[in-house]
C-alpha positions in Angstrom: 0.0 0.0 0.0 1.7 3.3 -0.8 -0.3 6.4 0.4 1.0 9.6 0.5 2.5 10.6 4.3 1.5 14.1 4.5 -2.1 13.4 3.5 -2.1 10.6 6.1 -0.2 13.0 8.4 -3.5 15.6 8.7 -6.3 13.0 8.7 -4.5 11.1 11.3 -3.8 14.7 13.5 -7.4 15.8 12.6 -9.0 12.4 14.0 -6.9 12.5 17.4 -7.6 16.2 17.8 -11.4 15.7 17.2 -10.8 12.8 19.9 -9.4 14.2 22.4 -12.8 16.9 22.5 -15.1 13.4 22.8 -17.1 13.5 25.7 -16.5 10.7 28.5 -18.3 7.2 29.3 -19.1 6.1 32.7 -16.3 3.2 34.1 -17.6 0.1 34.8 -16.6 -1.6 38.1 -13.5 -4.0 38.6 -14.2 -7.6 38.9 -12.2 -9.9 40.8 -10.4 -12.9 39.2 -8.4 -15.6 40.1 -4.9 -15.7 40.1 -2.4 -17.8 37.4 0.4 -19.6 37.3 3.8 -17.1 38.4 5.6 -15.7 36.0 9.3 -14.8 36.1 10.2 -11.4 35.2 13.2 -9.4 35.1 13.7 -5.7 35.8 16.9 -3.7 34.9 18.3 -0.6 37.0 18.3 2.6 34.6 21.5 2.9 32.5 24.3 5.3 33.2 22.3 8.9 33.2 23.4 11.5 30.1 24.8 15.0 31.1 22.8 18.1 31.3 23.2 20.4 28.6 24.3 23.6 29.1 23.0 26.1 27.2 20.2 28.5 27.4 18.2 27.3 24.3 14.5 28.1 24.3 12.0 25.1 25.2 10.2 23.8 22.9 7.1 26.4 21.5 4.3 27.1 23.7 5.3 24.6 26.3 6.1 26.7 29.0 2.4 28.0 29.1 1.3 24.4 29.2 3.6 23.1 31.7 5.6 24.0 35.4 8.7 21.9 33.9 12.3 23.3 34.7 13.2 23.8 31.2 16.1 25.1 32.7 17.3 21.3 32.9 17.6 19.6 29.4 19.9 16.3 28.6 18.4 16.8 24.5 18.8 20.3 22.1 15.3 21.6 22.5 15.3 21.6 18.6 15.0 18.0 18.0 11.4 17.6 19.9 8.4 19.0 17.8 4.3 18.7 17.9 2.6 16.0 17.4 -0.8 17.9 16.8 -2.2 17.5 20.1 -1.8 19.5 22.6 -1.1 18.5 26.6 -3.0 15.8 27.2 -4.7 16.1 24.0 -4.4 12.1 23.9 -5.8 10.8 27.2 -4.3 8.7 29.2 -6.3 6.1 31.6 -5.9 7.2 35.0 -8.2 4.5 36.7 -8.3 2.0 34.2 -10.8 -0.8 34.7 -11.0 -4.6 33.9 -12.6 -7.1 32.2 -12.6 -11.0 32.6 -11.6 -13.4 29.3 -14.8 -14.4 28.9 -16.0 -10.7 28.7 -13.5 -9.3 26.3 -13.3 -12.5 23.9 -16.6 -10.5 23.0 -15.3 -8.0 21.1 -11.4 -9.0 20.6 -10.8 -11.2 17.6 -8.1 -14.1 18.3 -6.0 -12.6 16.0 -5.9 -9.1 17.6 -2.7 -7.8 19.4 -2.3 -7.1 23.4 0.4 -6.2 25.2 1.2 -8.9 28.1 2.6 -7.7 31.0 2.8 -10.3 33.9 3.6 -10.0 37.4 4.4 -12.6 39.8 0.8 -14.4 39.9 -1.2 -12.3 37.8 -1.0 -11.7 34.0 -3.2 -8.4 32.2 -3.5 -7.8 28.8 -3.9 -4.7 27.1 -5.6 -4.9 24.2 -3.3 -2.4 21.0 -7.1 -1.6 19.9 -6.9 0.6 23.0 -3.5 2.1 23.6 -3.3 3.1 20.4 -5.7 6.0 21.4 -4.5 6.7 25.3 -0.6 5.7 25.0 -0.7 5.4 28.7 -2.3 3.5 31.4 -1.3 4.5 35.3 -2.1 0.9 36.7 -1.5 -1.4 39.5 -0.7 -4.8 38.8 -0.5 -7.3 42.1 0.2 -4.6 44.3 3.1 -3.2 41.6 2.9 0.4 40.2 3.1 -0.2 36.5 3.1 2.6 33.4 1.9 0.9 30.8 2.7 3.0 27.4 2.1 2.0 23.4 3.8 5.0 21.0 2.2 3.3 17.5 4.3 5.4 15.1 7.3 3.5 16.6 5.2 0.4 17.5 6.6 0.2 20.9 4.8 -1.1 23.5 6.7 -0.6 27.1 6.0 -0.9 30.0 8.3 1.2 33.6 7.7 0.8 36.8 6.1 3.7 38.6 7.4 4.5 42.0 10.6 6.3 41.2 12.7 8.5 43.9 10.4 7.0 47.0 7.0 8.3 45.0 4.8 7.0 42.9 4.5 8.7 39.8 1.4 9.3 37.3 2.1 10.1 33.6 0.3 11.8 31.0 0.7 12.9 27.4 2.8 16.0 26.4 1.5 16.7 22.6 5.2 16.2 21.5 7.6 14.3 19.6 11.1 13.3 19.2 12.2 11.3 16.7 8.8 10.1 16.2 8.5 8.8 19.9 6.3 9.4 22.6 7.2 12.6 25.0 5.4 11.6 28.3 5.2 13.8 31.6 5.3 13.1 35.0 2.4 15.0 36.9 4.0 15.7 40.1 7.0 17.3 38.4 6.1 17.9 34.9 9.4 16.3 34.2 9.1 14.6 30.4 10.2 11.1 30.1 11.4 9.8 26.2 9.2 7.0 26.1 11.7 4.9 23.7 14.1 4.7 26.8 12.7 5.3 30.1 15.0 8.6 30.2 14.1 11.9 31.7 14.9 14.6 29.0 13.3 17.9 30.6 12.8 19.1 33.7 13.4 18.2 37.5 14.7 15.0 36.6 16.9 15.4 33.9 19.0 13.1 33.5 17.3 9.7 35.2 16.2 6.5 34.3 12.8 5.1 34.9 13.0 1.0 35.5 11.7 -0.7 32.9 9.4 -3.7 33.4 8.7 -6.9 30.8 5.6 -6.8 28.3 5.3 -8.2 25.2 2.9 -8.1 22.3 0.8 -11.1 21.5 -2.1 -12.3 20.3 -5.5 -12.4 21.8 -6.1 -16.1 21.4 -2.6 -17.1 22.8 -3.1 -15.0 26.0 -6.8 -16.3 26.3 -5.2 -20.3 26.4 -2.5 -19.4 28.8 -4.4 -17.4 30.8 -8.2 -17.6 31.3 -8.1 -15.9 34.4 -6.5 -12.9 33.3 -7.7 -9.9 33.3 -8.1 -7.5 30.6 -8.3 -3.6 29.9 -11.4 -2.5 29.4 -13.1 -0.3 26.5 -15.0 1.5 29.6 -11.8 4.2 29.6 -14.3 7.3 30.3 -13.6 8.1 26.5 -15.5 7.8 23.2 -13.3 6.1 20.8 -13.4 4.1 17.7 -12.1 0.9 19.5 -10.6 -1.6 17.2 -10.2 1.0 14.3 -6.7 1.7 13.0 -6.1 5.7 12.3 -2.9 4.8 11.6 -4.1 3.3 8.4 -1.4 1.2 5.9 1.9 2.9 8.2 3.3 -0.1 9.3 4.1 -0.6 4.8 7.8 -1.4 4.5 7.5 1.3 1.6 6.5 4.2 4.2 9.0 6.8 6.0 8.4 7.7 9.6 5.8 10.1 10.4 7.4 13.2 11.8 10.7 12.1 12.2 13.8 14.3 12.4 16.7 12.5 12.8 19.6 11.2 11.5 19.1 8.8 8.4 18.2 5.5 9.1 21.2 3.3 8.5 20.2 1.4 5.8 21.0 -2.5 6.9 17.4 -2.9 7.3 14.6 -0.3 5.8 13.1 2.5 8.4 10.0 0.9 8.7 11.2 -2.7 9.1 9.8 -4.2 12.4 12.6 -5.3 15.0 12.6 -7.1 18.7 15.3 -5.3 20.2 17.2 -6.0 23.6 19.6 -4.2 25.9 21.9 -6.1 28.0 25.1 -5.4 30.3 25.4 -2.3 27.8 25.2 -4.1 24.7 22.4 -3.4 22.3 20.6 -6.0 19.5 17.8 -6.1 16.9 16.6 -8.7 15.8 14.7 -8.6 12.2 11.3 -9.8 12.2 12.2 -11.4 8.9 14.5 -13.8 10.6 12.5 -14.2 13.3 9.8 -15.5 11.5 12.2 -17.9 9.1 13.6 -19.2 12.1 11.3 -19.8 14.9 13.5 -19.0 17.5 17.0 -18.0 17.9 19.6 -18.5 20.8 22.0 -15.5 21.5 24.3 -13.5 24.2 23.4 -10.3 24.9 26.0 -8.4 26.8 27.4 -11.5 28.1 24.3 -13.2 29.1 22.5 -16.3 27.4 19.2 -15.4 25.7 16.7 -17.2 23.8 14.2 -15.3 21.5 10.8 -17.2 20.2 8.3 -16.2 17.6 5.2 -17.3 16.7 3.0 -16.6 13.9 -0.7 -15.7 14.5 -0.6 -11.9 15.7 -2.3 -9.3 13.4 -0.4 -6.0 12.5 -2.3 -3.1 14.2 -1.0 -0.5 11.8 -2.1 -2.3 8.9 -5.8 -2.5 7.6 -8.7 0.2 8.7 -9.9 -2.7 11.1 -7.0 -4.1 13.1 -8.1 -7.9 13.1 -7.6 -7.4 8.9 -4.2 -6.7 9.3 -1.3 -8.9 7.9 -0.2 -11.1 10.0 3.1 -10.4 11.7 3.5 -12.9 14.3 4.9 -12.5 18.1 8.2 -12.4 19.7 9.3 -12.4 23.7 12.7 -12.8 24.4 14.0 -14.9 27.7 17.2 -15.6 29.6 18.3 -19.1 29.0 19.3 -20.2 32.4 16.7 -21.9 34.6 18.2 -23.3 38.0 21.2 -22.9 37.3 20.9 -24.3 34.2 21.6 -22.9 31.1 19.6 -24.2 27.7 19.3 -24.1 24.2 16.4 -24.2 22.2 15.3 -25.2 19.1 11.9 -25.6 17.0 11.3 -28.9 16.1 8.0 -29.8 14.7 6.6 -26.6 15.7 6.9 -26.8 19.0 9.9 -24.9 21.2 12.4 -27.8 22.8 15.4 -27.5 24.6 17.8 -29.9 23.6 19.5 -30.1 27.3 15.7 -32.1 28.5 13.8 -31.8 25.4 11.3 -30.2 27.4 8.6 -28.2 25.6 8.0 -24.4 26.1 5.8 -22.3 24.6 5.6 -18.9 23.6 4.9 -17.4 27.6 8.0 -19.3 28.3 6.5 -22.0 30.2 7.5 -25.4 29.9 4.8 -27.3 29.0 5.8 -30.9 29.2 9.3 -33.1 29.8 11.4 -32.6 32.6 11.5 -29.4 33.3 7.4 -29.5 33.3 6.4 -26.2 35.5 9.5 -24.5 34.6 9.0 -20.4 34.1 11.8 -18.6 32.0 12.5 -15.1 33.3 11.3 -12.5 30.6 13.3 -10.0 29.8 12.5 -6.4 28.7 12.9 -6.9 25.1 10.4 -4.1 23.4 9.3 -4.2 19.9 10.4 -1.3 17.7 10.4 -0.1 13.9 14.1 0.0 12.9 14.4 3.8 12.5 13.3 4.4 16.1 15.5 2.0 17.2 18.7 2.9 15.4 17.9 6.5 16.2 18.0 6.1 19.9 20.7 2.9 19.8 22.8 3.1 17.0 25.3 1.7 17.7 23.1 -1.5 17.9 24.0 -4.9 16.7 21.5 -6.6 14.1 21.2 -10.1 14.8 22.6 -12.4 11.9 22.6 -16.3 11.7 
């Protein structure tokens, strides 16, 4: 599909600002489910913090009338973030989001339909893409954990931080801007903004930190359904009217495409702008890893910054960015990346016969990282915080990333 950007560019700005003017729905109430099988995930401590710039270059147009920030305080040139259309809070975040059980949102979610997965200990949520794409944040709790869960579709990254940062718990809304085509979130009891891409703090009181980040993954519907039927799910009660399960984003996922409102350096060209990559960032080394090879090979073992990984794809998992309805879109499949060492044990995997075995047991595993039969029956992999990403955003924030080869 080959559409013409700008065009695409002012229906897509015109249908978000006429949005954010909806008037609100009433929230339903939060049931209570039953809890699943623990999952193992791993969080990272933020990365070494970039330097304050010194300079007294103007912030950004018009925000200082918006926002309280300490634009004094800056780690990025002010000239690189621009407007997205919106304006502060313009895209609404869910502040008290509520949930739905399996049963209730298999109602109106098509198996094929994306959700972001994010698991913790006991309890596993998903939160369905046909969603985020219109709030880009949920301020949620998650057994007992303070959890920002955030979905920037003109990179496609879905990432989720943990909340309490500097002994407080933080909530997060929308700024209206852009840099390199990513997300600029704020924090409302500073009004610090947070690059959504990585966790840092760009502007403001906090300058110069790191929020944690936490595992999620993308997957579909009817795989999270199976592994977890007493989940629970985001609701479409948000307190907004929105076109749930329509893509505004129509046909920008095409390989063919060039980022939305991006103004960066070129894209290196190993891979095209808009090709999709899982990417990783471990003991200060950073991957990709091209959905093309992903999908030829099922699953690939790797070290990442010294540490054993295994990565696993499955097909199944409709594009969001695709078709005007997301259940029409292509399918792109899903990816959730794992450390390779249970007990003590580290293992290699393969795909044989469409199923995930490690050849250490041949145990099975599936796509959550559970094994599901064989020895090591029960067994949890730790997830690790590999997020989904087009390559331009990717290599514009990491480029000195490594692409994975075979």
């Amino acid at each position: 599909m080959n559409l013409n950007p700008p065009l695409v560019v002012a229906l897509l700005l015109a249908t978000l600002l006429l949005s954010a003017c909806s008037p609100g729905q009433a929230p339903l109430p939060n049931p209570s489910l039953a809890p699943e099988q623990a999952a193992e995930s791993a969080t990272f401590p933020p990365a070494e913090p970039p330097a304050l710039l010194e300079s007294d270059e103007p912030p950004p147009i018009g925000a200082q009338s918006e926002f309280k920030t300490d634009f004094s305080k800056h780690t990025v040139p002010y000239s690189e973030i621009l407007s997205g259309g919106p304006p502060k809070d313009g895209i609404p975040s869910i502040d008290s989001p509520q949930y739905v059980s399996v049963s209730e949102a298999d109602a109106w979610l098509a198996p094929v339909e994306p959700v972001v997965l994010v698991r913790v200990g006991a309890e596993a949520r998903a939160y369905p893409i046909q969603i985020l794409m219109w709030h880009e944040i949920v301020n949620d709790t998650l057994n007992g954990k303070p959890l920002l869960v955030t979905f920037c579709p003109l990179c496609n990254t879905a990432i989720a931080f943990e909340r309490v940062f500097d002994g407080q718990t933080f909530d997060f809304g929308t700024t209206g801007r852009l840099r390199y085509s990513n997300l600029i979130m704020y924090d409302r009891q500073t009004e610090t903004w947070w690059q959504q891409a990585t966790g840092d703090a760009i502007a403001g009181e906090y300058a110069g930190a790191q929020l944690p980040f936490y595992p999620a993954s993308i997957v579909s519907w009817a795989d999270f359904k199976a592994a977890y039927p007493n989940g629970t799910v985001l609701s479409r009660e948000t307190g907004h009217n929105r076109s749930y399960g329509r893509n505004p984003y129509l046909g920008y996922d095409d390989v063919n495409q060039s980022p939305f409102l991006y103004r960066g350096q070129p894209t290196p060209g190993q891979l095209v702008p808009m090709a999709r990559v899982l990417t990783l960032e471990l003991g200060g080394e950073a991957v990709a890893y091209p959905y093309d090879i992903l999908s030829s090979l099922g699953v690939i073992n790797d070290t990442v910054g010294g540490q054993r990984v295994v990565v696993f794809w499955v097909e199944g998992t409709a594009s969001a960015l695709d078709s005007a309805q997301i259940p029409d879109g292509r399918d792109v499949g899903a990816t959730v990346a794992y450390s390779a060492e249970v007990d003590g044990q580290t293992l290699t995997f393969e795909l044989a016969d469409g199923v995930f075995r490690d050849k250490e047991t041949a145990s099975e595993w599936d796509i959550f990282g559970r094994a599901v039969s064989g020895k090591l029956q029960g067994a949890q992999l730790t997830e690790l915080p590999a997020i989904n990403h087009f390559w331009f955003s990717w290599a514009a924030f990491r480029p000195e990333t490594r692409i994975y080869q075979p």
